[in-house]
Structures are given as C-alpha cells and as structure tokens.
Legacy VTK file of the C-alpha trace (Angstrom):
# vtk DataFile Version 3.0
C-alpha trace
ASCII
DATASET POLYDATA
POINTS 423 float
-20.687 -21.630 45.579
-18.622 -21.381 42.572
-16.393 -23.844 43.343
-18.954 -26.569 44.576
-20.534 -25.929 40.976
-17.587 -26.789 39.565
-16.867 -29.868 41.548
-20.487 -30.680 40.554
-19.777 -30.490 36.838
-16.230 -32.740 37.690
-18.646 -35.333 39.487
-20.581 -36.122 37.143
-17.662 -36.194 34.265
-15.238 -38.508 35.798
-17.586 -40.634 37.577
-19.076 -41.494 34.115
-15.947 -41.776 32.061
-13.941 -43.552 34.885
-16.765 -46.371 34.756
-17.277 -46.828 31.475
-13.728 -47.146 30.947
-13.858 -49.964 33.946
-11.749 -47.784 36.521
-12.070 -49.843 39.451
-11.399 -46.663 41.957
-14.028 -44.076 39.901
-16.962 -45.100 43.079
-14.300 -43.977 45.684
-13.266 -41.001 43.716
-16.927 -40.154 42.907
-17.830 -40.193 46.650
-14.601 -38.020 47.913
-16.032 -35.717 45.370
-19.398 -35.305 46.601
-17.970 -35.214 50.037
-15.943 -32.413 48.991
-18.893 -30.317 46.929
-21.279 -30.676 49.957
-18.514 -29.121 52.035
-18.090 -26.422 49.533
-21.776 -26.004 49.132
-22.167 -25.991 53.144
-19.658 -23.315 53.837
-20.535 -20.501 51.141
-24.517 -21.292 51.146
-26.561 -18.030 52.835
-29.958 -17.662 53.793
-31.871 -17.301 50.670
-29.841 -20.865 49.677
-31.462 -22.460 52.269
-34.778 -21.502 52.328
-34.705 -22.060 48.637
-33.559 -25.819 49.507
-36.112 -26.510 51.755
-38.411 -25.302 49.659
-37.451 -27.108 46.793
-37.485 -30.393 49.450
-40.501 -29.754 51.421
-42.108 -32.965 49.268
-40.446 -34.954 51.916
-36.660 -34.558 53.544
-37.424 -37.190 55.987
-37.422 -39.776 53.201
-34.020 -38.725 51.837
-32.155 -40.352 55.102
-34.911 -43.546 54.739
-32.371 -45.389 53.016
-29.160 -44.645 54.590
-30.865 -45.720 57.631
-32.030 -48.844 56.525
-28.343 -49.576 55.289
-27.021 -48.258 58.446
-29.273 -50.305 60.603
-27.855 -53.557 59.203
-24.526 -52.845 60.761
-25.735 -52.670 64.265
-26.152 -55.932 66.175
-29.442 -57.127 66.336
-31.119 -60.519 66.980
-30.929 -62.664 64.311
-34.414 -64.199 64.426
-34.731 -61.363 62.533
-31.962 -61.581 60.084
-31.468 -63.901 57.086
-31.917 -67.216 57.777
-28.678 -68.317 56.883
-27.050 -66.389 60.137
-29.802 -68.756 62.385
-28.028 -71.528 61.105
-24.680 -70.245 61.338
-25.613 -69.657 65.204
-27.273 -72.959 65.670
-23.882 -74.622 64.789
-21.697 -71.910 65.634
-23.316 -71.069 68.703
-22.318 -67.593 70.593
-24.675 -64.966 71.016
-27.751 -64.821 69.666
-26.893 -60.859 68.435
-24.651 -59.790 65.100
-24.646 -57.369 62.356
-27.563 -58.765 59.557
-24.955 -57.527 56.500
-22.690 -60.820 55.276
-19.875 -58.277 54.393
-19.673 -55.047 56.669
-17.252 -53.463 54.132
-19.312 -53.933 51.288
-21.904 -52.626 53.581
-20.294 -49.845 54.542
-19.367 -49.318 51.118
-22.940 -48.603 50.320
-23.894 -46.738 53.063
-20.795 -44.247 51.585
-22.086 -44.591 48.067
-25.880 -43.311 49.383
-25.099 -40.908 51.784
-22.694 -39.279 48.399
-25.830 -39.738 46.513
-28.388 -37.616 48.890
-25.314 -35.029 49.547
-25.236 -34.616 45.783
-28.770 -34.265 45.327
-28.731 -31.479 47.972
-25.683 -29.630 46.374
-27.475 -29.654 42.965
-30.159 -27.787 44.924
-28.718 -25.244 46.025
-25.909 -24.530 42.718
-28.447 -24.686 40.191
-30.820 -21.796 41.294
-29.268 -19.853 38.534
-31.068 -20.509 35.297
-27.849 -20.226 33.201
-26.110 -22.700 36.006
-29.252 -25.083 35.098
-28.771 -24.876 31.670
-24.736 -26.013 31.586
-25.370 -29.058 34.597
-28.433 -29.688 31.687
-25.915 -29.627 28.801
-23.422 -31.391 30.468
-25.984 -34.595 31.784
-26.924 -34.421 28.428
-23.788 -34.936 26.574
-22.467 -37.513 28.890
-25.127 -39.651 28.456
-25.175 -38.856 25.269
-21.789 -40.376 24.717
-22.562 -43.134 26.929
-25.446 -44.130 24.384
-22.865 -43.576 21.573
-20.548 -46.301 23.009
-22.793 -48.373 22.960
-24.095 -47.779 19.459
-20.445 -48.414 18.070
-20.307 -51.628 20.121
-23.291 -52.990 18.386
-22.754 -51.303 15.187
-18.958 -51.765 14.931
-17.697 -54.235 17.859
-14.210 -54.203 16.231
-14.042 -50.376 17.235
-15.158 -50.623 20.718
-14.683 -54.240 21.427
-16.208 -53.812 25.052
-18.685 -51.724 27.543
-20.647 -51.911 30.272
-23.903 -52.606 28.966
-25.752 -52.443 31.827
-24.589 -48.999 32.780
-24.612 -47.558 29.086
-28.593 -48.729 28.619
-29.218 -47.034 31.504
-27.275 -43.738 30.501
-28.980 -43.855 27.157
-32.346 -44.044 28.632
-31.513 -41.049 30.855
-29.988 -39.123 27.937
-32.671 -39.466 25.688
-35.913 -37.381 28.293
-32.277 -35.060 29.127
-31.945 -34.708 25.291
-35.306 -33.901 24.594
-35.458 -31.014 27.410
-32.566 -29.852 25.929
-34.486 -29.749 22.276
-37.687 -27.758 24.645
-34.975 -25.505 25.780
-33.967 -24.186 22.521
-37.407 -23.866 21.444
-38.320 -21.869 24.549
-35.920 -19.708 24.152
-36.322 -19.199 20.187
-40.086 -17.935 21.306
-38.557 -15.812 24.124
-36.560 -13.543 20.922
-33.019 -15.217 22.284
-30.405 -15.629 19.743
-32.419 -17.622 16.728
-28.804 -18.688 15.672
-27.705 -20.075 19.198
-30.921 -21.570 19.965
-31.129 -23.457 16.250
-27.316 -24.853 17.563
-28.588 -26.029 20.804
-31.518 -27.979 19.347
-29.402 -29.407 16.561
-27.115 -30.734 19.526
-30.357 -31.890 21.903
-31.829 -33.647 18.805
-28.606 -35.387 17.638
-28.457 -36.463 21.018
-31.776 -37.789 21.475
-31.068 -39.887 17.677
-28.440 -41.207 19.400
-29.907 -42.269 23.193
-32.981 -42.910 20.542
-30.626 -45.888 19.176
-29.096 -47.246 21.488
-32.284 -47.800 24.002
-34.862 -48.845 21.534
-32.545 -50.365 19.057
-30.068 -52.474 21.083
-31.393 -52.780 24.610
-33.808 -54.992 25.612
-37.765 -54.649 25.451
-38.202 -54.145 28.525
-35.631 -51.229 29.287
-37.160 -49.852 25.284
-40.708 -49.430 27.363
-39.145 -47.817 30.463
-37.798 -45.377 28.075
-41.002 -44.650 26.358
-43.254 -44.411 29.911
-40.849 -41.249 30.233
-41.133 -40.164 26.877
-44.947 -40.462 27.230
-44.810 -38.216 30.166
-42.824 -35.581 29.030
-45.285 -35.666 26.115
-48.146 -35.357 28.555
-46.781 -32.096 30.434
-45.766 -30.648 27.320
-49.497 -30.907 26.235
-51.082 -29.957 29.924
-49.153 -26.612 29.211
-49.548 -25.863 25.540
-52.653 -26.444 25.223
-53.968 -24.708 28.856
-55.967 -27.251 29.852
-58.117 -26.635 32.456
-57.304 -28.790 35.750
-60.162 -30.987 35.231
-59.070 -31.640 31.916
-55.228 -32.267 32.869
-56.605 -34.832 35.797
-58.757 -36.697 33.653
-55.623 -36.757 30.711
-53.394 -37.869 33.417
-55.592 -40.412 34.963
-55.811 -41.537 31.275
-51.849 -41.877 30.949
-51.495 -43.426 34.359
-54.227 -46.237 33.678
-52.905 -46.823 30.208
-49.348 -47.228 31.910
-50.737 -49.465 34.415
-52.171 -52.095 31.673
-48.847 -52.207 29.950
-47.281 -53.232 33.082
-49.812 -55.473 34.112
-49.214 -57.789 30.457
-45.194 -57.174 30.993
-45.624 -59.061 34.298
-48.048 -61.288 33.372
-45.925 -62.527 30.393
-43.392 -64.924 32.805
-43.795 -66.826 35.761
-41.964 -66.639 38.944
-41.391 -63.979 41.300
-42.068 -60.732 40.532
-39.467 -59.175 40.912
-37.818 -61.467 38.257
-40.290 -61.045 35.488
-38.957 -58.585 33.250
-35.364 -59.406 33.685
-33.795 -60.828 30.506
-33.717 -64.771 30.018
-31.340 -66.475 31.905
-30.288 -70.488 33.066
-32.732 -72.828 34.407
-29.984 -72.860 37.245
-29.138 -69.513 37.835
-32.911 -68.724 37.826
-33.715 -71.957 40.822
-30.710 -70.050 42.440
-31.981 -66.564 42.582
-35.534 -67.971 43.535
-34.060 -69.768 46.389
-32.251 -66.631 47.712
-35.175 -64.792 47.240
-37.513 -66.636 49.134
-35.176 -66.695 52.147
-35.009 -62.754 52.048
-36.686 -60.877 55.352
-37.447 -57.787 56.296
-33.955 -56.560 56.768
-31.948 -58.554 53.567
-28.655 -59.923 54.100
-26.632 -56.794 54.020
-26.573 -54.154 51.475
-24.098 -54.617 48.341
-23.349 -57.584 49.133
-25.552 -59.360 46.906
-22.856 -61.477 45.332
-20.716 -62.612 48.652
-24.515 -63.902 49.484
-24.747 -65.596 46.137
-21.984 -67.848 46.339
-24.255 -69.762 48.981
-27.138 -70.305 46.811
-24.712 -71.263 43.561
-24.237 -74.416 42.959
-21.275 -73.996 40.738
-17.871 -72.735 43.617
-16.322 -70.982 40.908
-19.172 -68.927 39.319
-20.559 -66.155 40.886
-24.391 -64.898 40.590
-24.928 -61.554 39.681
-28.159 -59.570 40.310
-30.560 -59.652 37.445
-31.489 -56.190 38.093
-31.631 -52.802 40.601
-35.084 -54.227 42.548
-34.143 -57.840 42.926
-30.322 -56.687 44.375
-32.449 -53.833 46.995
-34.525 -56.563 47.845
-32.371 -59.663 48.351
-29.627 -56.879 50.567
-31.907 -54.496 52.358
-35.023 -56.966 52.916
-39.056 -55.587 52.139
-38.517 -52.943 53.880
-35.444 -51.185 51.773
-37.604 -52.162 48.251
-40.076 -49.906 50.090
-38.010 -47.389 50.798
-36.859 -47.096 47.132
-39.977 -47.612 45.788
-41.395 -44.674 47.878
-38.644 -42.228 47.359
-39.549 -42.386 43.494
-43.453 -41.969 43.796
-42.758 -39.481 45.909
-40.211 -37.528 44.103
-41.983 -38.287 40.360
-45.052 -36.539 42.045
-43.098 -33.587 43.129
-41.592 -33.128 39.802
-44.673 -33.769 37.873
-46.599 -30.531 39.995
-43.592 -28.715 39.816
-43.105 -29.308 35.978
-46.903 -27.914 35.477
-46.600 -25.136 37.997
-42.730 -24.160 36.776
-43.996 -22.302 33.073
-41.554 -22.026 30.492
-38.453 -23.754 32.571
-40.943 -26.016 33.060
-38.461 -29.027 31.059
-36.346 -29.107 33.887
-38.838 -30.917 36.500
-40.316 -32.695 33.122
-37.083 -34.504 32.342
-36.198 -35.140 35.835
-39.936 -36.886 36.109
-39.133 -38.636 33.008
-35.722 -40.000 34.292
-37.047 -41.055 37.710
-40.313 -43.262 36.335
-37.801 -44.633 33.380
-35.143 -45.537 36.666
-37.992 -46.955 38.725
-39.208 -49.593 35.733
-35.862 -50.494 34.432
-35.212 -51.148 38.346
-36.875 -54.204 37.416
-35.179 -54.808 34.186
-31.924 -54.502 34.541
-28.524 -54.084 36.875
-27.451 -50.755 35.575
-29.337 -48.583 38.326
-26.326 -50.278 40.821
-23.765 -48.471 39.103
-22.318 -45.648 41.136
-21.932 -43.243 37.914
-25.981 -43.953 37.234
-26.679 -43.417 40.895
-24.576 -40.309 41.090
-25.800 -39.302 37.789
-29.453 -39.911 38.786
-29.424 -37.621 42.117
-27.862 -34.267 40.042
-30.682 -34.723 37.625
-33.648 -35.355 40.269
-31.576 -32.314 42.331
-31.686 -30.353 39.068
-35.423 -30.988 38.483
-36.329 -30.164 42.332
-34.440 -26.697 42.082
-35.963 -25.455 38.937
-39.546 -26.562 39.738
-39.466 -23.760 42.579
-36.517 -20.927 41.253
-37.072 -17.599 40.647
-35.851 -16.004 37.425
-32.900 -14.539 37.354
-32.509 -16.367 41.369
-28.428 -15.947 42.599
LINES 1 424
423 0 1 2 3 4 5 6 7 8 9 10 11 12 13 14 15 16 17 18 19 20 21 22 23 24 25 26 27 28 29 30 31 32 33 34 35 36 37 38 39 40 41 42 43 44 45 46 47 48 49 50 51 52 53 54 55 56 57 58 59 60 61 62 63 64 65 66 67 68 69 70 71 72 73 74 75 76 77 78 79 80 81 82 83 84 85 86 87 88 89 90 91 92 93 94 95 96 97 98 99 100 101 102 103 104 105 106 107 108 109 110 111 112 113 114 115 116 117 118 119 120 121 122 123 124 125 126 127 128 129 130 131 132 133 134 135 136 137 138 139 140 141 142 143 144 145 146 147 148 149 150 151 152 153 154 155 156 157 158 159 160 161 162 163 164 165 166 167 168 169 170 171 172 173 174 175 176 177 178 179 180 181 182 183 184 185 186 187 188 189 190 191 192 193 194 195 196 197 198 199 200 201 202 203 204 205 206 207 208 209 210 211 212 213 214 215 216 217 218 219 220 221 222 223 224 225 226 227 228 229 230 231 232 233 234 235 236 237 238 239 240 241 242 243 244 245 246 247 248 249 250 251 252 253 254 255 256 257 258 259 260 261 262 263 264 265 266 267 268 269 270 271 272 273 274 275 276 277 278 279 280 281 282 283 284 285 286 287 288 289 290 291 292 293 294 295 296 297 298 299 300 301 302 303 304 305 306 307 308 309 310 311 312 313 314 315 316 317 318 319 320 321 322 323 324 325 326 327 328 329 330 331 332 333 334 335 336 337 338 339 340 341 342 343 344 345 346 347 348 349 350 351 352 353 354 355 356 357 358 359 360 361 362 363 364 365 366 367 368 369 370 371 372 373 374 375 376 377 378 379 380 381 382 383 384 385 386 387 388 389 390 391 392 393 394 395 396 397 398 399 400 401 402 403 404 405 406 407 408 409 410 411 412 413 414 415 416 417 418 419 420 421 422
C-alpha cells in the first residue's frame, strides 16, 4: 500500500506540472499512473481495506461506472436515428448500413473513456491509501500546495506577464478555486490540532502555510478570474462556513436543517439572477462573452445534440462542421456545454448526478466525521465549486483538474467514515 501511496502523491505532481507547463503527453502519463496505483492498491489491499471502501462508497458505486458507460456505449454500433443528426445525413448520401459508432472520432473517444476510467480508479485508490490520518494529512498538504502554485502562476501572469509570459488559464482558475476550500481545511487542520495540545509551534507553521495559500488561491480566483468562476468559489466557501458553524456551535438537527435549507435557498436565488442575466441556452449563460459568430455556431451545434452527443472529446473535430471559418477551430465554452454537445442529455445527467450525489455524501459525512471533519468539508466545497464553474468555464476538461478532482472527492469519502488511528 506504500507504494500505491506514493504513486498517488507522483499523480497528482506531474500531472499538474506537466500541464501547466503544456506537456502534450502529461494525460497519457497521468493515466499509466493511475493504472499502475490501482494495481498496486489492488494487490496489497486486505479485508479491513475493503470493507472500509465500500463503506466509504455505499452513497452509490453504481454511479461511479455511469459515465464510463455512457462513453463506452458510443463506440458500439447503434442505429443512427438515434445518433447526431449529422451521421443521418452522412447515411442518406453515403448510404450503407443504417448502424455505426455515434462518436465522430473513436480515438478521441477512446481517449476519454481512458481518461475516466483513470479518474474513478484514482478515486478508489485514494480510498483505500488515505485511511491513515497522517496519510490524509500529506495527500491534503500536497493538493494544497499544488494548487496553490497553480493559483500563483497565474497571479504572476496578471501581475507581472513579462515573468510568466503564458498559462493555461482555464486550468489555473480552476486549480485556484480548488486550492483555496483545500487551503482553508488546511488552516482548520492546524487549529484542530492546536486545541488537541499538538505541537503549538508545528501547528502555528501549518496554518501560516494554509493561510498564505488561501491569500494566494484568494487572488487569483476573485481577483483575476471571471465573475462567474469568483461565485463558484464563494458557494464553497459559504459551505465550508456553514459546517464549520453546524459543529461549533452544536446545533441541534432542527436547527442545522433549517440553516441549511437557508444556505441552499439563498444559493438557489443567486443562480437563478446569474442565469437570468443573458439570453440563449442555458447552458451558455454564464460562459464569458464571446463572437456573435462563434456564439450562432455553438447554438447551432447545440440544438442538434441528442440523447447520446456526437462522441465524447471530440467536441472540436464536431466543431469544424458548425464553423464557418475552415481554418478556425471552436472550442468549448465550458465543462457542461462540452458533456453535453459529446455525451448527449443523458451524459449531462450523469455528471450532474454524480455531484449531488457525492456533495450530499460529503456534506453528512463532514457533520458526522468530528474534528477531521475538514476533510469531507473541503471535498464538498471543491465538488459544488466544480459543478458551477462546469458552467463557466473549460478548465474542468483538463486531465490534471479531473485527476486532481477524484483524489480530493476520494480523500473526502475516506475520512468522512475512518477510524482514528485506522492502518
């Protein structure tokens, strides 16, 4: 178990670094990585591992495979009355059978079937490495820091753009908002500790480094991102706030359901005037401004979409048909609009659900969990900022925020059931 914990900690590093550098091989590397901790993970895992997974994944381990199974399904031939209209027309002048794959590119297809079954495989190695509360803590640190750094990047690109001249700014808003509810559990560690009679000295050094952190993701997502991704970032702020004062203050569970009802209808009316603010379809409403063309494009291609998309990842190859412009190529505004125009209604769904779902978990476990209880808070935090600036931004189709995404929600899912002192 050793080992997959350190091929855990290498995951996360190098698929990070590799992709803000703009290493075109860091997805592949990330994914023979994950392939390689789950087979670690499989063959030194005993009993008491897996009972402690399943119990950490009884909220649901049938919707883990939902979406590999949607992606999988669009590589089988099926009729293409079903498919994207634009394979009806390619058999009405074509002709042939009446049967074909729905996906427009099987290897990009393929590729991200690879990409989420490394995702879920990651998720379930976390699980079962991070029982130890001192293994916690360092995957903790080290999520931190890296998105820490991440937000950094992008502060000097802003700040000084004749330091870092370029970045991935999709990807690096996305890491900030991540590192910012990981920064702040990392500030509600030290203090936890400080009140448990640790070390005062080591505890004042690990809040100095969770607060300069937050500062930092602090700057970067509320400072230079867009509004949008600034109010993702405070929804999980706000609801680490909220379990932080469900379990300081005791309240009773009357109180704590009335609080939370509170938070989520507040939530809701923010959200409601976001969408309400533009016109068009909804899942294009909080993306940033863009052409008058590019936007008729992507409303075209959206309104074509079924039930089954036109292939996952290969929302781009699919573009090119809808852009008027041969040599440009149209990029997905953000996370929900690229789900939806590849894997159809019913893969938004299936992403949509897998977040409720797991935010749920999380937020019972965080309340149940007692002084680890920041693990399953930030991990709550990180999935409801993911699953609005889904619909803000591109960055969520990065394989390092994936990747990055899956160790935290596997690190919040482990400690919302562990046992002290748990091997």
């Amino acid at each position: 178990m050793s080992f997959a914990y350190f091929i855990l900690i290498v995951s996360i590093v190098s698929a990070s670094a590799l992709e803000i550098a703009g290493v075109k091989f860091g997805a592949q590397l990330a994914t023979m990585v994950a392939a390689l901790s789950l087979l670690a993970a499989a063959s030194s895992t005993r009993k008491a591992g897996y009972d402690h997974y399943v119990r950490a994944t009884s909220w649901g381990r049938w919707i883990l495979i939902a979406i590999p199974l949607c992606i999988a399904a669009q590589l089988v031939p099926l009729p293409l009355s079903s498919a994207h209209p634009i394979w009806a027309s390619a058999h009405d002048v074509l002709g042939g059978l009446p049967l074909g794959p729905i996906t427009a590119d099987i290897g990009l297809t393929l590729n991200a079937l690879l990409l989420a079954l490394a995702a879920i495989s990651l998720l379930g190695v976390t699980v079962l490495v991070v029982r130890n509360r001192s293994r916690a803590q360092l995957i903790l640190f080290v999520l931190s820091g890296v998105a820490a750094v991440a937000a950094l990047i992008l502060d000097l690109h802003r700040l000084l753009p004749a330091l870092v001249a370029d970045v991935p700014h999709d990807l690096t808003t996305t890491l900030a908002g991540l590192g910012l509810m990981l920064n702040l559990a990392v500030i509600q560690l030290a203090a936890e500790r400080a009140e448990t009679h640790h070390s005062v000295l080591r505890s004042a050094a690990i809040g100095l480094c969770g607060l300069v952190g937050a500062l930092v993701s602090a700057a970067a997502i509320f400072g230079f991102s867009g509004t949008n991704s600034a109010i993702a970032a405070a929804f999980g702020v706000v609801l680490m706030l909220l379990i932080l004062v469900i379990r300081r203050l005791d309240l009773s569970p009357l109180a704590a359901s009335a609080l939370s009802v509170a938070a989520l209808v507040g939530a809701a009316i923010v959200l409601t005037f976001l969408f309400e603010q533009s016109s068009g379809p909804v899942l294009m409403r909080l993306v940033p401004e863009m052409g008058a063309e590019t936007k008729a494009a992507l409303e075209r291609m959206l309104a074509d979409t079924r039930w089954f998309g036109a292939g996952a990842g290969t929302f781009a190859a699919v573009g090119r048909i809808y852009q008027s412009d041969a040599g440009a190529v149209l990029n997905a505004p953000s996370a929900a609009t690229a789900v939806f125009a590849g894997m159809g209604w019913i893969g938004l769904a299936a992403m949509i659900a897998v977040s409720l779902i797991a935010l749920v978990r999380l937020f019972f476990g965080a309340l149940q969990r007692g002084r680890d209880s920041f693990f399953p808070a930030a991990a709550a935090a990180c999935v409801l900022f993911a699953l609005v600036q889904s619909f803000a931004g591109p960055g969520l189709l990065r394989p390092a925020a994936i990747l990055c995404l899956s160790v935290i929600v596997g690190l919040g899912l482990s400690q919302s059931v562990s046992q002290s002192g748990s091997r």
